[in-house]
N, C-alpha and C positions, 0 to 999 in steps of 0.2 A: 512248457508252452500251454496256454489256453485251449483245453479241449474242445472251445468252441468254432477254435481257429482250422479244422479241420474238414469244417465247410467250405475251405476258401477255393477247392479246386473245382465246386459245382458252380463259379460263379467266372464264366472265359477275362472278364473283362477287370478283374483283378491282375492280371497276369502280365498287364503293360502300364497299368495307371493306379497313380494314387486318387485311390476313388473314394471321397469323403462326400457326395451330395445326395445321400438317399434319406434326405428329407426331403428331395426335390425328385428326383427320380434311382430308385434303388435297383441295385445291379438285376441283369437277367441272370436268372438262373440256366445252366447248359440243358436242362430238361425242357425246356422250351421248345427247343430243336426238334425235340421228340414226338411231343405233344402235338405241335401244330403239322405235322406231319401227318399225326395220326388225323385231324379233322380232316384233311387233305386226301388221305385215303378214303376215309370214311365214305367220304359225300362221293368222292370221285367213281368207289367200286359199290357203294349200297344206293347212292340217288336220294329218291323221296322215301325208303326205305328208312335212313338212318334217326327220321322222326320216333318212329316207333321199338326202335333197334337199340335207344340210347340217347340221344339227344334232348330228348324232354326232361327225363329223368334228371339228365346233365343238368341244369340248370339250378334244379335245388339242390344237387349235390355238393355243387360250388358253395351255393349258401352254405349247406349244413357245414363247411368245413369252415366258415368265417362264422360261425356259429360255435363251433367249439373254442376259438381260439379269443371270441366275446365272453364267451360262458353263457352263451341264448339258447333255450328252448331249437330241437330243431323243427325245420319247418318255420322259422320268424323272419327269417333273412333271403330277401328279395335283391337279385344281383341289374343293375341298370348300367344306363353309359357313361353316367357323370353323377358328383355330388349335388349339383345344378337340378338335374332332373331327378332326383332321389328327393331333394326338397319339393321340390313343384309337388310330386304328387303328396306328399304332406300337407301343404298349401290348399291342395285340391280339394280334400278332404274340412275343411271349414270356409265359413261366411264369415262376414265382416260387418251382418245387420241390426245384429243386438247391441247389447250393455259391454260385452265385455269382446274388444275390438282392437287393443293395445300389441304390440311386439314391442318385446323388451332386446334387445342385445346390444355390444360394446363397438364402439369404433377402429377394435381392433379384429375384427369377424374377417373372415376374405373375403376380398372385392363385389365376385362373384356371387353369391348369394347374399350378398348387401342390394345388390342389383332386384336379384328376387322380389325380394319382400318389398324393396319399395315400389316396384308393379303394382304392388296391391293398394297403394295408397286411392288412385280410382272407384276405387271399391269398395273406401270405407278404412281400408286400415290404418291405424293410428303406430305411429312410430317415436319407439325413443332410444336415443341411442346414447349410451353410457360409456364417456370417454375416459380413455387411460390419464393417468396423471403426468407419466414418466415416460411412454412409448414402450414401456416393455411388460408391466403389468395392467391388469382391472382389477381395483379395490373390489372384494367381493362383498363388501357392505355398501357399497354405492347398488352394485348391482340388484341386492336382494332390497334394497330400499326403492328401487323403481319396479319394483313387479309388484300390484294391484288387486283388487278385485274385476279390474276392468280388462285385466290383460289376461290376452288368448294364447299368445304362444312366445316362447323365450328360446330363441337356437342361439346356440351358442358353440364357441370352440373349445373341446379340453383342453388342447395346448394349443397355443399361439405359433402362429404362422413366422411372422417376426420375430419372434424373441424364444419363443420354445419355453413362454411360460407355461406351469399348471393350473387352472383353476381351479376353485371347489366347486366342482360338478355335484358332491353330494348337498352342501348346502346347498346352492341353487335352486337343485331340484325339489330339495324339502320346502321353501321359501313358495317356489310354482304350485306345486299341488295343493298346499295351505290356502293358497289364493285359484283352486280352480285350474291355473294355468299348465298349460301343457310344454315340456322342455324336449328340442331338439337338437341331441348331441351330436359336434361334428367332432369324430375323433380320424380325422385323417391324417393332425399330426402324432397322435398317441398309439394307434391300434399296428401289433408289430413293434412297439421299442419299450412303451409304459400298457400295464395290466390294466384291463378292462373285464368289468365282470357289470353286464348289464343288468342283470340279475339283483348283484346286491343294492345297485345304486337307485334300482327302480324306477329307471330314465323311461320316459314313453317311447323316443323314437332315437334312435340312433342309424347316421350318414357317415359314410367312410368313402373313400377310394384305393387303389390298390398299386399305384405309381409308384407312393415312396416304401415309408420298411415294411411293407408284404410284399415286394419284390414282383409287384404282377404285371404290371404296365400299364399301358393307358385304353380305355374302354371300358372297366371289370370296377364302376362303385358301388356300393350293398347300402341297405335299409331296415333296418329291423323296427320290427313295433313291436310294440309290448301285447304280450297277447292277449287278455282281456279288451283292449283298445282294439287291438285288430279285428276280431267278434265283431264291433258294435259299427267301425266307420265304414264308411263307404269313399271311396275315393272319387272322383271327379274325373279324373286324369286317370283313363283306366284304355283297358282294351281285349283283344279276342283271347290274350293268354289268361287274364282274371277270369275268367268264365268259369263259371261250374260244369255244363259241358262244351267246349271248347268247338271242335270237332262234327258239334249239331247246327252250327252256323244261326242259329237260332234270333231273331230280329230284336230280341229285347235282353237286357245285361241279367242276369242271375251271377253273383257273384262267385267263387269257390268256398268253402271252408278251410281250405289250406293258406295262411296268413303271407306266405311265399309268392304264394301267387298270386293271390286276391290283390297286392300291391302291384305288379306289373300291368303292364300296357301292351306296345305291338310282339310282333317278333324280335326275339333277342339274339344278342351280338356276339353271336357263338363262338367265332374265332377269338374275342378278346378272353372269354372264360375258358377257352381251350390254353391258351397263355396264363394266363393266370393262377392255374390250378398249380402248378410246379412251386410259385411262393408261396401260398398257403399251406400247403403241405410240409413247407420246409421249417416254417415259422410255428404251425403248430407242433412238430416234432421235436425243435430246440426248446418251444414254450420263450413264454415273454419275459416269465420272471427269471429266466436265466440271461435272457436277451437286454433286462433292466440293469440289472447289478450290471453287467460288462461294457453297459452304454453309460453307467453313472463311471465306471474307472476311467473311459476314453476319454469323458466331457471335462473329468476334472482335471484330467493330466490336459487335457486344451485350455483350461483356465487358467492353470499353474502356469505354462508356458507364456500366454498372452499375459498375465500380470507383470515375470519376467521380463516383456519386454516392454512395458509401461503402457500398454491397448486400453482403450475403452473395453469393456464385455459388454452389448447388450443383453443381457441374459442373467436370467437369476442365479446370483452363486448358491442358493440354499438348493441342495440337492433333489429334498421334496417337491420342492416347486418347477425341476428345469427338468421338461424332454428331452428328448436324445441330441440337441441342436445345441451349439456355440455360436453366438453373434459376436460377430470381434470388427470393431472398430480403429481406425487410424487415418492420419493424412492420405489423400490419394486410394482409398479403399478399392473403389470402382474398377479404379485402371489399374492395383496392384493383382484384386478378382481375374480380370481380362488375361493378364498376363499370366498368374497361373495356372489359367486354363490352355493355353497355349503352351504352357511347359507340360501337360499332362496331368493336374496336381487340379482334380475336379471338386471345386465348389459353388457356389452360387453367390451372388450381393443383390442386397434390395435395399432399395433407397431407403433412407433417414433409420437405415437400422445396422450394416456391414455387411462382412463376410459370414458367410454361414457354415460353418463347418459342422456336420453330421457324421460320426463314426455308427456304422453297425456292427452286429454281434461279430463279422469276420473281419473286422478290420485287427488291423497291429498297433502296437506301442510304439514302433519303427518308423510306420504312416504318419502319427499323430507330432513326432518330431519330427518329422522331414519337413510337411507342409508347414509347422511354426517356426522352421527356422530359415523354409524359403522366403515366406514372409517377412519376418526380421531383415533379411537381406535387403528384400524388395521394398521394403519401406526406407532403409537406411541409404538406398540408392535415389530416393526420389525422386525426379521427373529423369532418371537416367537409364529410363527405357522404355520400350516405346508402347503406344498401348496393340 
């Protein structure tokens, strides 16, 4: 048996379902239970106490543990509500008055902070956006061929949302700072399934959340800046916890020195990093690169299977290039998705790409043919059941 599969009884919800969508949202861990318990006492028996008891500290602790399992300096990693709001205050932090005004990213970026950046078009920013060929890749020579002397900032995705492609995050980034520009990595499909070491890639700013494989839930995305960058920016989008003294309520901003905080804004969302802490900790103890190799044996045994049965794969077959994600295409995809969510057999479907199938470090070999051959069935039955 997979020694990693030994994990599988910290996780309740293994225990009645085949649960394959923790690229969409990754199992709770049974520590949970514990955890938010403990905030629950906390607050309930210490009060306004528990600020200075614990809870401040909390905050960067969380980081520093999303900092180990980056490879970041600790102290770099700022925990917020969303990836949304982890860019903003990136966004905060520049103008759009000068020569160099441009955002470069691909039209396969998430929705969501597509959204963002083009707010800023008001303002002056210039947009280009670098379309995939195929729906499951971005040429990463188209890419590095639209970033400029002109252009300010390049966020981008390490893996793809649809397709669970890889990019070259290190080209890229080499390509940006040749040209001035600054790259901001979203690795929320990567961080927990593919190794990240922000360190060596010498990315500026890196966004994550903690929903899919860190197992944390939702509320708990992180921000890390490069620390030299951190020193010098000032952010826009700031608040009473960035302070240098906090606590002295003081009418004008003095920022901190601690890069952790210097990034944050109001009071933060304690209960989701009391939840949270349980996946972090689990993902840094198994470590990714044990987490990588077990997620490349799942995806390829889900390819084998899907070619088997003649599926489209949206998804790269070359192993370097694919996340921890299988896109698997057929007739009727949507409605055969629906229905095996309703048999218990949890994945996800997103239009003009299929089913999504995600195994993590505790899934089985047993899961991964059960669900490919419920589908086989479920295809072969075609509109003979209901959605």
């Amino acid at each position: 048996m997979n020694e990693l599969l030994k994990w599988r009884k910290e996780f309740p919800i293994l225990e009645k379902t085949v649960y394959l969508i923790n690229n969409s949202l990754g199992a709770m861990p049974r520590a949970v239970y514990d955890n938010l318990k403990l905030y629950a006492d906390i607050w309930s028996t210490r009060g306004i106490r528990a600020w200075e008891e614990g809870w401040w500290e909390f905050i960067n602790d969380i980081g520093n543990i999303l900092a180990d399992i980056i490879s970041a300096p600790h102290n770099t990693v700022s925990m917020h509500q969303n990836v949304t709001i982890a860019e903003a205050v990136v966004l905060s932090c520049f103008d759009f008055k000068g020569k160099k005004k441009k955002i470069v990213y691909s039209d396969m970026n998430f929705p969501s902070v597509r959204y963002l950046y083009q707010a800023r078009i008001p303002d002056g920013a210039k947009i280009e956006i670098v379309k995939s060929e195929d729906g499951i890749t971005v040429p990463t020579e188209k890419m590095i061929s639209a970033i400029d002397d002109e252009t300010l900032l390049v966020p981008i995705s390490h893996v793809l949302f649809k397709s669970a492609y890889i990019q070259d995050a290190a080209a890229i980034i080499e390509k940006a700072h040749a040209c001035g520009a600054h790259v901001v990595l979203d690795t929320y499909q990567s961080v927990g399934t593919v190794p990240v070491d922000v360190q060596k890639l010498n990315v500026d700013f890196v966004v994550g959340g903690s929903i899919k494989w860190l197992c944390g839930g939702p509320g708990a995305a992180y921000l890390y800046v490069r620390p030299e960058l951190g020193k010098k920016l000032q952010p826009r989008l700031t608040g009473w916890m960035a302070h240098h003294a906090p606590f002295a309520f003081e009418p004008d901003m003095r920022f901190t020195e601690n890069i952790a905080f210097k990034f944050l804004n109001g009071t933060p969302h304690l209960p989701a990093l009391y939840a949270v802490k349980a996946g972090y900790e689990i993902i840094r103890e198994v470590g990714v690169e044990r987490i990588r190799k077990r997620s490349l044996e799942l995806t390829e045994r889900i390819i084998q299977r899907a070619q088997e049965s003649g599926f489209k794969i949206n998804s790269p077959l070359h192993p370097e290039r694919r996340g921890g994600t299988v896109v698997v295409q057929m007739e009727n995809s949507q409605r055969i998705s629906n229905e095996l969510l309703r048999r218990d057999f949890l994945i996800d479907w997103r239009p003009n790409a299929g089913i999504r199938i995600s195994p993590h470090f505790y899934n089985t070999e047993d899961e991964v043919d059960a669900i490919m051959e419920e589908i086989k069935k479920l295809s072969s039955m075609r509109a003979g059941f209901k959605i």
